[in-house]
C-alpha positions as CSV (number, residue, x, y, z in Angstrom):
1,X,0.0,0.0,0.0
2,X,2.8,2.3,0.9
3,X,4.5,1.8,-2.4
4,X,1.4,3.1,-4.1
5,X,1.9,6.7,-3.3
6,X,5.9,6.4,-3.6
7,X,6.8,8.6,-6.6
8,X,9.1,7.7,-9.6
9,X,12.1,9.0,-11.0
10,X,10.3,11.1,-13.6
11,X,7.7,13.0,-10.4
12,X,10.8,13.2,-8.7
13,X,12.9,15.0,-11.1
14,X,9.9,17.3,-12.0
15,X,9.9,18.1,-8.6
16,X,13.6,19.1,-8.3
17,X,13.2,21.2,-11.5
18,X,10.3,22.8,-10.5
19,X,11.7,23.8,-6.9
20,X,15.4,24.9,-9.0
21,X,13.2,27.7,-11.6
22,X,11.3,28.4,-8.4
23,X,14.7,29.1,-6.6
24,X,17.7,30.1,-8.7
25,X,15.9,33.6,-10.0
26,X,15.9,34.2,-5.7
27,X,19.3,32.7,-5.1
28,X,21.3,35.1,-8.2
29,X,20.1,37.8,-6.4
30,X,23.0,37.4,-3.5
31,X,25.6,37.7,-5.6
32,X,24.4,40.5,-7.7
33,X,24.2,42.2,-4.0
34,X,27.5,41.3,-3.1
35,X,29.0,42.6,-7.0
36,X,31.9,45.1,-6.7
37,X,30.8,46.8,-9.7
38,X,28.4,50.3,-10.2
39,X,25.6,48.7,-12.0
40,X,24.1,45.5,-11.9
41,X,26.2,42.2,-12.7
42,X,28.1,39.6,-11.0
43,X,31.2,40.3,-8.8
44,X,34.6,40.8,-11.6
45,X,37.1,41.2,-8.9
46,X,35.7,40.2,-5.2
47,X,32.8,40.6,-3.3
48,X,31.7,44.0,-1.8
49,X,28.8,44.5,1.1
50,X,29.1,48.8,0.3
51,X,26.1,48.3,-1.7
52,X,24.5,46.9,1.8
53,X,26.2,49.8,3.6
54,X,24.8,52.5,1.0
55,X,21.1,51.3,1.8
56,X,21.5,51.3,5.8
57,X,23.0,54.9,5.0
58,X,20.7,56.5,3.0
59,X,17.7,58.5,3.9
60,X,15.8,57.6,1.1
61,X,15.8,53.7,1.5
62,X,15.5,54.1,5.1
63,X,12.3,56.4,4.8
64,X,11.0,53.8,2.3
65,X,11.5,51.1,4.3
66,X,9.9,52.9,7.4
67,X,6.7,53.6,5.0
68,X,6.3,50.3,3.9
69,X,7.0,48.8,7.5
70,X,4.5,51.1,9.2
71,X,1.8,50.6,6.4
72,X,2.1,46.9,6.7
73,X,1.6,46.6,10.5
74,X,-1.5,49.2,10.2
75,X,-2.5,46.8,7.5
76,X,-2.3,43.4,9.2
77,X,-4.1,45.1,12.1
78,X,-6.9,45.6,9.7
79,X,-6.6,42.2,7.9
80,X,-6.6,39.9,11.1
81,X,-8.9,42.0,13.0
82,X,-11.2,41.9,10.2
83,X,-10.8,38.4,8.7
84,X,-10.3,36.8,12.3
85,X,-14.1,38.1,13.0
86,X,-15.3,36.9,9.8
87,X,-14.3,33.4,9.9
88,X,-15.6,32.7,13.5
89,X,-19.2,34.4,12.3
90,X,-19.3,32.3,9.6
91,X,-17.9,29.3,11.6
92,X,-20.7,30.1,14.3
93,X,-23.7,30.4,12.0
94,X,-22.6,27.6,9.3
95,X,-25.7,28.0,6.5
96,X,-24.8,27.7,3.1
97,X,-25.0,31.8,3.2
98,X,-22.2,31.4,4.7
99,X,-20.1,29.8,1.7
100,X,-20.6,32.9,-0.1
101,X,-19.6,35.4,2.2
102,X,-16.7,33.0,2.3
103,X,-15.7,33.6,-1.7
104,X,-16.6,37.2,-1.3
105,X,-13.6,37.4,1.1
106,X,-11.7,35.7,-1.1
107,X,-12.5,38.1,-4.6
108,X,-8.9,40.1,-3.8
109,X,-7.0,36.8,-4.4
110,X,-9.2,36.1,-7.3
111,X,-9.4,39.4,-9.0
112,X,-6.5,40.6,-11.1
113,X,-4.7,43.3,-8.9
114,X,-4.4,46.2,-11.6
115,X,-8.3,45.8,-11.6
116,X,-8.3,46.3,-8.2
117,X,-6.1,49.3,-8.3
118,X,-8.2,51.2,-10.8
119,X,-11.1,50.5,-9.2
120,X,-9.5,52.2,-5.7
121,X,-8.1,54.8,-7.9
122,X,-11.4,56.1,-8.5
123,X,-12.9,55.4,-5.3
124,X,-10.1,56.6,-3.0
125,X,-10.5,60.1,-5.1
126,X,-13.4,61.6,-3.8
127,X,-12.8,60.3,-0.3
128,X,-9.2,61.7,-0.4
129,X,-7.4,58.9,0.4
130,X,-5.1,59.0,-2.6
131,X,-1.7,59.4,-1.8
132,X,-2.8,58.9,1.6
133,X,-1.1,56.6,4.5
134,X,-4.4,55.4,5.1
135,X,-5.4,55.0,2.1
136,X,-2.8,52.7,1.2
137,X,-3.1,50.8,4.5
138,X,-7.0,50.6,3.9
139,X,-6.2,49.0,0.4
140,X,-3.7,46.5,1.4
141,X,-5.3,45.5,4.8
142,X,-8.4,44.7,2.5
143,X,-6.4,42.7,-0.1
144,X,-4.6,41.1,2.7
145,X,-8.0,39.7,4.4
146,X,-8.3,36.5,2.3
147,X,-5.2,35.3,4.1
148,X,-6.5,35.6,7.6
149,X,-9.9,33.8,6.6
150,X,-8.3,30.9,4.7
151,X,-5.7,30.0,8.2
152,X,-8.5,31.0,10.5
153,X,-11.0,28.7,8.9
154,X,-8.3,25.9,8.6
155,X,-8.1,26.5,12.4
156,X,-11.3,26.7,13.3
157,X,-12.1,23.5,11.1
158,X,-10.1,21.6,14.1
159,X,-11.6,23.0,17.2
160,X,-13.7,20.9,19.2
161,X,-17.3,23.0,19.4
162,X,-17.6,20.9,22.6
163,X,-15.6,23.2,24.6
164,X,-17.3,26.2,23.5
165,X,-20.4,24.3,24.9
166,X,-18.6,23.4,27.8
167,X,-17.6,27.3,28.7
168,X,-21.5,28.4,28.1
169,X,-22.9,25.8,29.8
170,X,-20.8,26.9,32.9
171,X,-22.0,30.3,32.6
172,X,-19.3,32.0,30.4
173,X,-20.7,34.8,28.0
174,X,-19.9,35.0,24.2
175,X,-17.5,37.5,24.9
176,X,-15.7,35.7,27.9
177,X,-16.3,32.5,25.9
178,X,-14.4,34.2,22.6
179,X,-11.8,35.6,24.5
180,X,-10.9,32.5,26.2
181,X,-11.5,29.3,24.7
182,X,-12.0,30.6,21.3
183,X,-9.1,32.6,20.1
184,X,-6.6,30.6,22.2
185,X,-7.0,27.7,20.4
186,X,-6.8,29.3,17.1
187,X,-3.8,31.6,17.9
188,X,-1.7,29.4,15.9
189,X,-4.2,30.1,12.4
190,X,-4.4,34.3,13.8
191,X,-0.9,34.3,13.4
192,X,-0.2,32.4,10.4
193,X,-2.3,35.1,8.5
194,X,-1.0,37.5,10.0
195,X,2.5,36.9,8.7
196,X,0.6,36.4,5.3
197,X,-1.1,39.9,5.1
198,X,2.0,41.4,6.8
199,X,4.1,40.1,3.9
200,X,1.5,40.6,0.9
201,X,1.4,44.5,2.3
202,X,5.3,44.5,2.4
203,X,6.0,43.2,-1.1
204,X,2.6,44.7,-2.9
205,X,3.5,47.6,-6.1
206,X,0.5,47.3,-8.5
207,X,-1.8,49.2,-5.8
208,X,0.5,51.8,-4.7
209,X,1.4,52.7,-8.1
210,X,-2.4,53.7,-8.9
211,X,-3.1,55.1,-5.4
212,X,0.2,56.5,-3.9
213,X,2.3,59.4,-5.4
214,X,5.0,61.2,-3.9
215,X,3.7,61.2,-0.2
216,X,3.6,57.5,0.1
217,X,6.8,56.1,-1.3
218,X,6.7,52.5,-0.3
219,X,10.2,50.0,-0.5
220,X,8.6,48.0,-3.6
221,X,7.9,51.4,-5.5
222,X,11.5,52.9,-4.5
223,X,13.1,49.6,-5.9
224,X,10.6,49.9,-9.2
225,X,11.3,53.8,-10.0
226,X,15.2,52.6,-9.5
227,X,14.6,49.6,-12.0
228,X,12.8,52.3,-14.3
229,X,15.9,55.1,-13.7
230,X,19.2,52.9,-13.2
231,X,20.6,49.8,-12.1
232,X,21.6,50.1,-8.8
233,X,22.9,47.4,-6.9
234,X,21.4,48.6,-4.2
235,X,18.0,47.2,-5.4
236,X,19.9,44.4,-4.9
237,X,21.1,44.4,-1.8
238,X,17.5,45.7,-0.5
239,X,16.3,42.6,-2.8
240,X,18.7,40.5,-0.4
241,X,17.5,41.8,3.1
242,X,13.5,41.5,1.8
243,X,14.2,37.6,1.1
244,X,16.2,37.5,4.8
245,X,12.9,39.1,6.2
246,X,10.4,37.5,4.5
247,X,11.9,34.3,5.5
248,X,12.3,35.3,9.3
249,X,8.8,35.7,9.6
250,X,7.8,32.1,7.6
251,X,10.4,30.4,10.2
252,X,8.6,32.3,13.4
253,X,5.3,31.1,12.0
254,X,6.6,27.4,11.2
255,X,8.0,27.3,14.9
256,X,4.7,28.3,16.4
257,X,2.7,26.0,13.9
258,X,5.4,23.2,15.4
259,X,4.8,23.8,19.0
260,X,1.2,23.9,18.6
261,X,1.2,20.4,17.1
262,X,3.3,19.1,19.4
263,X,1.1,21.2,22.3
C-alpha cells in the first residue's frame, strides 16, 4: 500500500526542477548584492557588502523602508482584526450563506490586482485617500484579508465546538467564551495570517502605483522607479534583506505552527 503513493524517477525530477526555476531567480540575487561593480552584474574582482552599507546609510531607502513597515503593521491590524471576525461568524452560523460570504472574502485573491487598483483609484478620489497613508493601508489591509480567513478557517475547522459548549454551559458569555477558549486555540491560524497579510502589504506595487504618489513612497515602488531610472545594486542588496525578512517571519510562523502540534 505504501509503495502506491511512492513517486518515480520522472515525479521526482519534476519536482527538483520545479523547486530549481522556483529558486535560482531568488538565489542570483545574492551575488548581484554582493558585485563590486556600479551597475548590476556579477562580482569581476571580489565581493563587496558597500552596496549593503549604501542602503543602511541612506535616507531615502531608510524612509522607504519605514513607510512600507509602518503601512504593513496598520494593514495586518486591519486584515486579522477583520478576517479573524469573519471566519468565527461564519464558523458560528454555518448555513450555506455562509459559503458565499466566504468567496466574497476571497475576490482580492481572485481578482487581477491592476483591476483592483483602478477601481481604488477612482474610489479613493473623492474620499481623499489617494496618496494617503491610510489609504494605502486601507487598500492593502483589505487585499490582505483573504489570508487571515483561509488560516483562520483551517483552524477553526479543528476546534472541538464541545468546549465552547462546555464554557457556556458553565456560565461563560460569548464574549468571555471568545476571548478565552475561542481565540486561544486558534492563535496558531491568527498568526499564520498575520504573517501572510503582513508580507503581501510589504511586497505589494500594482496598488501603490495607482493610489500612492510622492507622499507614500513604499520599498517595492523605490526599488521599481530605481529599475525604471538605473541599475543600482542597491536594489539588490534591498532585494537581499527582503528575502532575509520574509523568511524570518515564515520560520517564526513554522515554529509556532510546530509547538502547537506538538502542544
Amino acid at each position: 500500500m505504501d509503495g502506491a503513493y511512492r513517486t518515480g524517477p520522472f515525479g521526482r525530477s519534476l519536482a527538483w526542477v520545479t523547486a530549481l526555476y522556483l529558486v535560482l531567480p531568488i538565489l542570483i540575487v545574492v551575488p548581484v548584492a554582493l558585485t563590486d561593480q556600479r551597475f548590476l552584474s556579477l562580482p569581476q574582482e571580489g565581493i563587496s557588502f558597500r552596496h549593503f552599507g549604501t542602503v543602511l546609510g541612506s535616507a531615502e531607502w531608510l524612509g522607504s523602508i519605514w513607510q512600507s513597515f509602518t503601512i504593513a503593521v496598520a494593514a495586518t491590524v486591519l486584515s486579522v482584526t477583520a478576517g479573524t471576525l469573519c471566519a468565527i461568524g461564519c464558523w458560528r452560523i454555518s448555513r450555506r450563506a455562509t459559503e458565499l460570504v466566504r468567496v466574497l472574502m476571497l475576490l482580492p485573491l481572485i481578482i487581477p490586482s491592476i483591476v483592483y487598483a483602478i477601481g481604488l483609484y477612482r474610489y479613493f478620489g473623492p474620499l481623499g485617500l489617494l496618496d494617503r497613508f491610510l489609504g494605502v493601508a486601507i487598500a492593502h489591509g483589505v487585499t490582505g484579508i483573504p489570508y487571515v480567513v483561509i488560516t483562520v478557517s483551517t483552524a477553526l475547522a479543528a476546534f472541538d465546538p464541545r468546549l465552547e459548549q462546555a464554557a457556556r454551559g458553565m456560565g461563560a458569555s460569548l464574549s468571555q467564551t471568545l476571548r478565552w477558549v475561542i481565540l486561544p486555540r486558534i492563535a496558531p491560524g491568527i498568526f499564520s495570517g498575520a504573517i501572510f497579510a503582513f508580507i503581501h502589504s510589504w511586497d505589494e506595487l500594482v496598488m501603490v502605483l495607482f493610489i500612492a504618489s510622492r507622499q507614500v513612497f513604499t520599498l517595492p515602488r523605490r526599488i521599481w522607479d530605481g529599475i525604471n531610472e538605473n541599475l543600482d545594486p542597491a536594489m539588490a542588496a534591498v532585494a537581499v534583506l527582503l528575502i532575509l525578512f520574509t523568511l524570518l517571519l515564515l520560520m517564526a510562523d513554522r515554529a509556532l505552527r510546530r509547538r502547537s502540534e506538538g502542544g
